[in-house]
N, C-alpha and C positions, 0 to 999 in steps of 0.2 A: 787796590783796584788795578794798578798798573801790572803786579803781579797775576790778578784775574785775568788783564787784558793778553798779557802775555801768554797764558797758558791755551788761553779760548784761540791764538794768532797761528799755537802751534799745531793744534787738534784741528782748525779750521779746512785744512787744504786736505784732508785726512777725508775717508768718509767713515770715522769711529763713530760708533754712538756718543751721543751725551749723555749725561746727568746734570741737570743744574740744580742747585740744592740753595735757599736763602727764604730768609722771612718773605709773606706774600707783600707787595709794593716795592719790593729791594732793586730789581732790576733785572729779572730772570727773563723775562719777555725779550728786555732789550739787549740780553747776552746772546740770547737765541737767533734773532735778527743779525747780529754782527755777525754769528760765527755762518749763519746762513751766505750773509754777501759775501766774506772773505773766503769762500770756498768755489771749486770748482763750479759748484750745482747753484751759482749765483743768477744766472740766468734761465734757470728754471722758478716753477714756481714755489712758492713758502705757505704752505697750510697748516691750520693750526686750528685744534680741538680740545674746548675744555672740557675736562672729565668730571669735573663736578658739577657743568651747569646742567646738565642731563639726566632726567632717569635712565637706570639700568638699561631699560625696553627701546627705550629710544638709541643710546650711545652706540648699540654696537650696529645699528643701522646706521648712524650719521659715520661712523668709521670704516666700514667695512660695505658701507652701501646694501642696495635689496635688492632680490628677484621681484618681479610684479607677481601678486600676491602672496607675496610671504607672510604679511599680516591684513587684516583689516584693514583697508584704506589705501594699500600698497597696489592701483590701478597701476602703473609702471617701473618699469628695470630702475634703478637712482641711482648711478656712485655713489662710493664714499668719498670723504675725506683723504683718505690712503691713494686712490687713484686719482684725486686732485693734484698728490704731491709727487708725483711720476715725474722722474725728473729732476727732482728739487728735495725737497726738505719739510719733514712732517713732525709740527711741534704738537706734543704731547703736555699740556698741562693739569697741573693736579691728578700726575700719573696713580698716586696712592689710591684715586677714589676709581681707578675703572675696573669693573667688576671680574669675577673669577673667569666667567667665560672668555672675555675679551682680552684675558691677560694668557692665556692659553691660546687666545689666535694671534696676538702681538708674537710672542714668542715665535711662534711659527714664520712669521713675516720677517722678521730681524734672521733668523737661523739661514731663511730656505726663499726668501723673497715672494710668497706666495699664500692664497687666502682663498675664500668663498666669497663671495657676497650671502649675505642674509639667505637664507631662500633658497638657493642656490645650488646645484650640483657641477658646476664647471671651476674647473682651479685657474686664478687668474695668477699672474706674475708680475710684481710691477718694482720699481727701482727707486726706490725710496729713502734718503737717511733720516732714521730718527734721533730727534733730541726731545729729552723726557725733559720735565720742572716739576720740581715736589716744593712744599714747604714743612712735609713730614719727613721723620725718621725713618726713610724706609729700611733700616735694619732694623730698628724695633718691630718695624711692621710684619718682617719676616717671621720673627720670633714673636711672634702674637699669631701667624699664621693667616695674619690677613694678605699677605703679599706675597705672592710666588717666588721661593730662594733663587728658579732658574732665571725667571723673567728679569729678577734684579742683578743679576750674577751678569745677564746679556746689556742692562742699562749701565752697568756701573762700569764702561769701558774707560770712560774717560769723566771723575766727576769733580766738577768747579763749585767751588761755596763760593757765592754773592755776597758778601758782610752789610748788616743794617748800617744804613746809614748813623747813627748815632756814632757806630765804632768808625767811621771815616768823617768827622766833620770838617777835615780841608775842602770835602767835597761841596759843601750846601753853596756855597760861595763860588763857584762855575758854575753851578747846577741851577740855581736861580737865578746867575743871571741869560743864561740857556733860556729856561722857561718864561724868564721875562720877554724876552725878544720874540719868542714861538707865538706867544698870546697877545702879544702888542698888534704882530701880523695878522694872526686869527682873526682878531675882533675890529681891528682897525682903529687901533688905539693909541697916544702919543706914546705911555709910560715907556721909561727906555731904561731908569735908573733906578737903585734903594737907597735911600738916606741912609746916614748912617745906624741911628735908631732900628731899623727896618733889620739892615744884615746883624747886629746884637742880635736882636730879637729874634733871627732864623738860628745863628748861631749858637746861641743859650739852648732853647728848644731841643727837643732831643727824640722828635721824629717818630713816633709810634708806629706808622703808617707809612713811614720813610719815603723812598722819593715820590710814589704818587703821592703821600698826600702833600710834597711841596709843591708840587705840580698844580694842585690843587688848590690850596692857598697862594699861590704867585698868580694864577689864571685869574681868581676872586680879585686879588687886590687890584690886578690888569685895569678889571671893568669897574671897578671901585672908583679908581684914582682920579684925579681931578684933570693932569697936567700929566708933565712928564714923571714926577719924580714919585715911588711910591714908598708911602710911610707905613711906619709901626700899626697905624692909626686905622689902615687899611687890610691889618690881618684879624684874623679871626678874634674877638674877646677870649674866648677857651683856650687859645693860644701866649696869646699876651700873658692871660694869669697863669699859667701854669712853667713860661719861660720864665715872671718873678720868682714863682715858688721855686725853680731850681736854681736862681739866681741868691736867693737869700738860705735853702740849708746848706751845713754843714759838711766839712773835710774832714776823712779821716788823718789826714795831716795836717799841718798848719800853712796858712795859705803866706805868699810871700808878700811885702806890702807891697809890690807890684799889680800881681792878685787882688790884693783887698782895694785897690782903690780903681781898679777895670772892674769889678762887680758894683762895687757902688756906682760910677759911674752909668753901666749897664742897665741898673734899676733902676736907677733915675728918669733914664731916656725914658725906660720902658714906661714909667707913672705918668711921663713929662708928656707923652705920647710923641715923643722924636722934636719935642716944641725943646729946641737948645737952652735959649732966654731959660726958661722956665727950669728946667733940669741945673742949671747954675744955680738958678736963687735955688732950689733946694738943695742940692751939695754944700752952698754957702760959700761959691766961688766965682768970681766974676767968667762971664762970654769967652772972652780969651783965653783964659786959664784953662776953660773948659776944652777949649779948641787946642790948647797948647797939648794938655794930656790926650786927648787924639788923636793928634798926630802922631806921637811918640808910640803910640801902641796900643795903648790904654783899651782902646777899643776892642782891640783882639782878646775878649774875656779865654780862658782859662781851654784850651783843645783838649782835655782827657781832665774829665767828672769821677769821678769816687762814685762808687754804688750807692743808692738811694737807699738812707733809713725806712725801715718800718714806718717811722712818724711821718718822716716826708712824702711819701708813696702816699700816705692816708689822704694826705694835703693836698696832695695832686688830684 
């Protein structure tokens, strides 16, 4: 990430396109936003259209704005999106899904800074940088022919891969406690801290969904929590069992006994539900002992997992 943040600090002050490229939840929104403010064009405005949440009919109205009557219902003139971001910075998400037509007027806009509205016979001009977000290959996409070779040849100026959260698990542990303090304020709630049970159990986890859905689950356990402190006990069940299952398979190397007794530990918590007492008597180790291993580490289970068996995916 420091790498990503790096690249996005240099492209920023630039007005190159972007490309952001990462699984959907990774944090492509929130690269978009930074390279926005770290730029000249921070004090204009930041618009942003998804391309997938729109039919075809509608999208290239909401981007490109209408003439009054260009269609059915079209009683006046509307901007688009594109002349919202005059000025500023026009986020493009889920570029892969906007349609043929629209991808032949983008083109024209990045080229020649200029477009129709809908309906339209007058050429407008307007000053705009875009930054595209896929979670598609769009090189495959070219070579399927679903994606214009020119239009990605004009995106691909400058492009940053986002990494799931899985392959960055230093991260979960500033990340949630970010989102812990975000939603404490939101909701007007005491929680401030994770047991330690609580960060195992974010850490073990391996993020499908990656950072919204920690977002997600830190928000839940926010309004869950009793008090300040929030437990294991406080995340999702689906969650809980599925951080055992990857706690309990299998390395394709042999794990160090350093290793093997931060996962037992780990699991413990997890069954114990963060209840300490309880995770000792089943270890078969007293309070302190428990407390002595971690300290020492113990807790820090294992930052870089082995790919999931066959079996174990099933289990999941």
């Amino acid at each position: 990430m420091r790498e990503v943040l790096r690249v996005a600090g240099r492209v920023a002050p630039t007005d190159a396109t972007v490309l952001v490229t990462g699984e959907s939840g990774a944090g492509k929104d929130a690269l978009a936003a930074y390279i926005h403010s770290h730029s000249a064009r921070a004090a204009g405005p930041l618009a942003k259209i998804d391309c997938a949440s729109l039919p075809a009919e509608l999208l290239e109205s909401e981007l490109f704005g209408h003439e009054r009557g260009a269609f059915t219902g079209a009683t006046q003139a509307r901007p688009g999106r594109l002349e919202a971001a005059a000025g500023g910075t026009l986020v493009l998400d889920e570029i892969a899904e906007l349609p043929p037509d629209a991808q032949a007027k983008l083109l024209r806009v990045i080229d020649r800074k200029e477009f129709e509205r809908l309906g339209g016979q007058r050429t407008l001009k307007v000053d705009a940088r875009v930054i595209a977000l896929t979670n598609v290959d769009l090189e495959d996409a070219v070579a399927r022919r679903a994606f214009r070779s020119d239009l990605f040849y004009r995106l691909n100026v400058v492009r940053i891969h986002v990494p799931p959260l899985r392959e960055r698990p230093e991260d979960v542990a500033p990340l949630a406690d970010t989102f812990l303090k975000t939603f404490a304020r939101k909701h007007g709630r005491p929680a401030s801290r994770l047991d330690e049970a609580a960060r195992t159990l974010l850490k073990i986890y391996e993020w499908p969904g990656n950072v919204r859905e920690l977002a997600h689950v830190l928000e839940r356990a926010v309004i869950l929590a009793d008090g300040e402190e929030v437990t294991a006990a406080h995340c999702p069940e689906s969650l809980r069992a599925a951080a055992a299952a990857l706690a309990r398979r299998g390395r394709t190397t042999s794990p160090t006994l350093a290793e093997v007794e931060a996962d037992y530990i780990a699991e413990a918590l997890l069954v114990a539900r963060g209840n300490k007492s309880e995770a000792a008597r089943l270890l078969g180790i007293s309070r302190k002992s428990l407390y002595e291993r971690l300290a020492r580490g113990a807790k820090d289970v294992r930052s870089q997992r082995p790919e999931a068996t066959e079996e174990s995916d099933a289990d999941i």
